[in-house]
N, C-alpha and C positions, 0 to 999 in steps of 0.2 A: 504494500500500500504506500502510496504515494503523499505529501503536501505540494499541489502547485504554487508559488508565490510570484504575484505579480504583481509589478509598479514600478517606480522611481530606482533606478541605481545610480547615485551621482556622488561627487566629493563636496564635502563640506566644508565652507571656510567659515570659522570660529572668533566671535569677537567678544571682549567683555569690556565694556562700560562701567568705570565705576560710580559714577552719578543715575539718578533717575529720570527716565527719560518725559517722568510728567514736568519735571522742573524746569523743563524746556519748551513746554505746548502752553502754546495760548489758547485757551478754548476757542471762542470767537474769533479766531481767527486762521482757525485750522483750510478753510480751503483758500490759504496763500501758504500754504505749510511751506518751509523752506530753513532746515536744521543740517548743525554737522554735528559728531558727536568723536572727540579724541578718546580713540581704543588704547587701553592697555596694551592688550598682546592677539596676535592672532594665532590661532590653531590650524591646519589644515589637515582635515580629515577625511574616512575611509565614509561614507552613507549614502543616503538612497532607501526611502522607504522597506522597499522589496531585499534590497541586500541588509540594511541593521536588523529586520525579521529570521531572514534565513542564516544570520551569523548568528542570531541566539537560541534557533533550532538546532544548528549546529552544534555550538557548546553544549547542549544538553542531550546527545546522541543520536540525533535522528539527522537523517540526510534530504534535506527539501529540497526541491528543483528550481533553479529562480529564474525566473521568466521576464526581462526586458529587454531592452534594446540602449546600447552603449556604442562607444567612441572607439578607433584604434586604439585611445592611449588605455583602455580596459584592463592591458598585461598583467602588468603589477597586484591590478587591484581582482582580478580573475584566482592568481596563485594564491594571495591572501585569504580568500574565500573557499578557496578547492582545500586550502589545508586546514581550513577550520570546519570541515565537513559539507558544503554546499555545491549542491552539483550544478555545473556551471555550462553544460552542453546544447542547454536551451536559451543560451543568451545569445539574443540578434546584433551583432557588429556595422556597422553602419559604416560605410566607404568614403563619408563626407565629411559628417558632424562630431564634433567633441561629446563626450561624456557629459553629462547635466553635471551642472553647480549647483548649490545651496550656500546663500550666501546669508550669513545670520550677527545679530549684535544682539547681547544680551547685556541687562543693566543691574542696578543691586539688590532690583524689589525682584532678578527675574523675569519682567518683562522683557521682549522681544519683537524685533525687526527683523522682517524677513524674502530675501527675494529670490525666484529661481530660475536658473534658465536649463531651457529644457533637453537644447542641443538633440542628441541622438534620440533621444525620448518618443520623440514625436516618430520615429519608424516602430514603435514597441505596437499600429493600427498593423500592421504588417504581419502580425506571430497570431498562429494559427494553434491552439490548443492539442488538437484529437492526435498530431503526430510525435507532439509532447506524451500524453498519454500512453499512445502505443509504444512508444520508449521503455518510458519510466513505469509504467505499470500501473493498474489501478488507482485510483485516486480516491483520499478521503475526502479532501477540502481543498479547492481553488482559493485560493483568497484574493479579489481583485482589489489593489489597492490603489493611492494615488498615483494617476501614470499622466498616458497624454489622452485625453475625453474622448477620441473615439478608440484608442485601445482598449477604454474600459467599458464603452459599450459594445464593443464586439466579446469583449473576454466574457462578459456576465450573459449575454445574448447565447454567446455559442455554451454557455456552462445549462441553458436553463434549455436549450433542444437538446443537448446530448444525456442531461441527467446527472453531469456533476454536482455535486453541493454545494457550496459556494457561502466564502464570506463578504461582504460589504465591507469595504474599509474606505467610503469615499475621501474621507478626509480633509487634507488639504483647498480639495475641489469644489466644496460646501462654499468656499470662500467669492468665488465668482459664477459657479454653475449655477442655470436655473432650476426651476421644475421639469421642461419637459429635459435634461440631463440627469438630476437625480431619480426622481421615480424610478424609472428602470436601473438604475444599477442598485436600489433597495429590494424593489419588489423579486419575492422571494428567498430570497434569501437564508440561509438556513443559520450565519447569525449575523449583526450586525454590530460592527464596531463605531462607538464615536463619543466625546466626550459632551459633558453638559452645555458648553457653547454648542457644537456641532448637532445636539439631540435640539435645540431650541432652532438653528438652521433650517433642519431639516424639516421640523412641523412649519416653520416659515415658509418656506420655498416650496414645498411638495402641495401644499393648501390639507397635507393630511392633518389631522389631531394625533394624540400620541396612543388612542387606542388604535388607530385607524395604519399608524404604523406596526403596531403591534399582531397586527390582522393580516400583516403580508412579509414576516419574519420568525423563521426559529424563535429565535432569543434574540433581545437588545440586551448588548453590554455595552454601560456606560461609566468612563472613566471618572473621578471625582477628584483628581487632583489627592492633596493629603486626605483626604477623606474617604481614598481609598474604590472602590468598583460598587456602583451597582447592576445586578442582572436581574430581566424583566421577561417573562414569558407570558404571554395572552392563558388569563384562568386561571395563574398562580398568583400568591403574593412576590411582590421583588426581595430580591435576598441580597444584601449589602456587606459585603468583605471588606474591612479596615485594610486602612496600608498597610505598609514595615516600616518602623522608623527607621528614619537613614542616619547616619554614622556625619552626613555633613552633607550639604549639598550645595554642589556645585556648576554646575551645567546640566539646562533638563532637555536638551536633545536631545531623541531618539528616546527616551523613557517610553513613550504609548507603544512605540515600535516591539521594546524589550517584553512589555505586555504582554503583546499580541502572540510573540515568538512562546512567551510558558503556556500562555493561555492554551493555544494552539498544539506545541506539546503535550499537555496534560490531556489534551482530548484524542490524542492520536493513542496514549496509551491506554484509554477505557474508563478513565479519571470523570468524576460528573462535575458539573460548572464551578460549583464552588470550591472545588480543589482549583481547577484550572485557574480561578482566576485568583486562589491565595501563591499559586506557580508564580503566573504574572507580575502580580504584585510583586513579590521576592525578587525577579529578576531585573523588571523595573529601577527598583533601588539599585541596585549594580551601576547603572550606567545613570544615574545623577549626581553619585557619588563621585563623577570625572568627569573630564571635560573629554569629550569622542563618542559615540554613538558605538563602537567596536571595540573598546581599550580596556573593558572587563575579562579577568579570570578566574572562573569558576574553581574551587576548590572543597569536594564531597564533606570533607567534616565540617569545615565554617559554613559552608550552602545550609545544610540541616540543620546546624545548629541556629540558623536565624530564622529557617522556617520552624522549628519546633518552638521555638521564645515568641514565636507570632502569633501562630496557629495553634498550637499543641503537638500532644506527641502523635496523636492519630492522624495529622497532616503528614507530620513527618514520614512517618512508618510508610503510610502510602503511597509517598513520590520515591522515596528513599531505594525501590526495589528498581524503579525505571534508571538510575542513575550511574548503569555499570562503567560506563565511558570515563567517570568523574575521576581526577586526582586524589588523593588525600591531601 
């Protein structure tokens, strides 16, 4: 059995601000906006949606297939990924365009500036799923994530004739897509991901209410920031997972990504939502506690030991048996 993932694989470049960037806006006067902001230091990093997911499948033993479309300059960042267990045979290389950027400034509340370019991205309308499949083998879960708008209505289009399952992870794309773009990449869906700004997007933009989203998905999972995950199923009550407390934090890119990657783990090994998403949780923490979306290392005895101080020891015990790969 297979995870497909699909989106964004781009390099990240990392800024931190140490001022607030409200102490720079004038409200009334925001549409003449026009700010510079003196960065400390920049980072430049390994991510991309689709790749910060499939490097945290990776590190936790299982091998996902990651599915976009990229630049010549991919080499480097290909081998990175093939050795942290991501099978990298379904990635479209592009003859023209550079690898997508993400380019980000973060301040000291946290907030964040952010802009992308999408470069190769936009050939990821091009990748054809079903020969994917016949590859890698049965599939549990597609997950289509933020990519270029029509790759992700083709990837959720073709997942919903052929019968794959498929995750929602519109994301990013909440931020400028309308309704008639989101609707179909929800509906159906077997789960959806999206945090509380993106759950309020989405009854915006869709003209759905939130039962009414709840009427054409699995399960809504929504992120809550420190407050941790709630999960929503049409006919149940929702069930609300606390975060981990983090050790410090310091840069929250790629955190929902790291999510996504346990959440999705835990479900590939038979684990039910609320384990999966105290997985997430945990691994979430890993990458806010750095500056990189990829610069976490998992180690078996501290991994458990902060899922059992969080969860309990019945959390423990039960991830604890999937974790053969782990170091001590």
């Amino acid at each position: 059995m297979s995870l497909l993932i699909t989106g964004s694989i781009a390099t990240d470049h990392l800024m931190t601000f140490s001022g607030k960037f409200s102490d720079s806006l004038v409200v009334d006067q925001l549409d003449k906006l026009s700010v510079s902001f003196l960065v400390d230091d920049l980072e430049v990093r390994r991510g991309g949606c689709a790749a910060n997911i499939s490097f945290g499948l990776g590190n936790l033993g299982l091998r996902p297939v990651l599915v976009g479309a990229v630049g010549e300059d991919f080499v480097d960042y290909r081998a990175w990924l093939e050795r942290h267990g991501v099978d990298c045979d379904s990635v479209h290389v592009s003859e023209t365009r550079h690898t997508a950027r993400f380019v980000c400034t973060n301040d000291a509340a946290m907030a964040q500036f952010a802009t992308f370019y999408a470069g190769a991205m936009s050939e990821a309308r091009e990748i054809e799923l079903k020969p994917i499949v016949d590859r890698a083998g049965s599939v549990d879960f597609v997950l289509v994530g933020p990519n270029d708008p029509d790759a992700m209505l083709r990837h959720t289009d073709e997942c919903r004739q052929r019968g794959y399952a498929f995750v929602a992870d519109p994301s990013q794309q909440l931020a400028f897509g309308d309704g008639d773009l989101i609707r179909p990449l929800i509906d159906g869906a077997a789960i959806l991901f999206s945090n509380e700004y993106e759950a309020a997007l989405i009854e915006s933009k869709t003209g759905w209410s939130h039962d009414e989203v709840l009427d054409r998905v699995g399960t809504w999972v929504v992120t809550l920031g420190p407050d941790g995950v709630r999960l929503e199923t049409k006919g149940s009550e929702p069930v609300v997972v606390r975060a981990v407390p983090e050790i410090a934090k310091v840069e929250p890119t790629g955190v929902g990504d790291a999510f996504r990657a346990g959440f999705l783990a835990a479900l590939s090994w038979g684990l039910d939502h609320e384990r999966a998403a105290q997985l997430g949780c945990l691994l979430a923490v890993y990458v806010v506690e750095q500056v990189g979306t990829q610069e976490y290392v998992l180690g078996r005895a501290s991994f458990l030991e902060r899922l059992e101080a969080a969860y309990g020891a019945d959390a423990a015990a039960d991830i604890a048996q999937h974790l053969r790969t782990f170091r001590d």
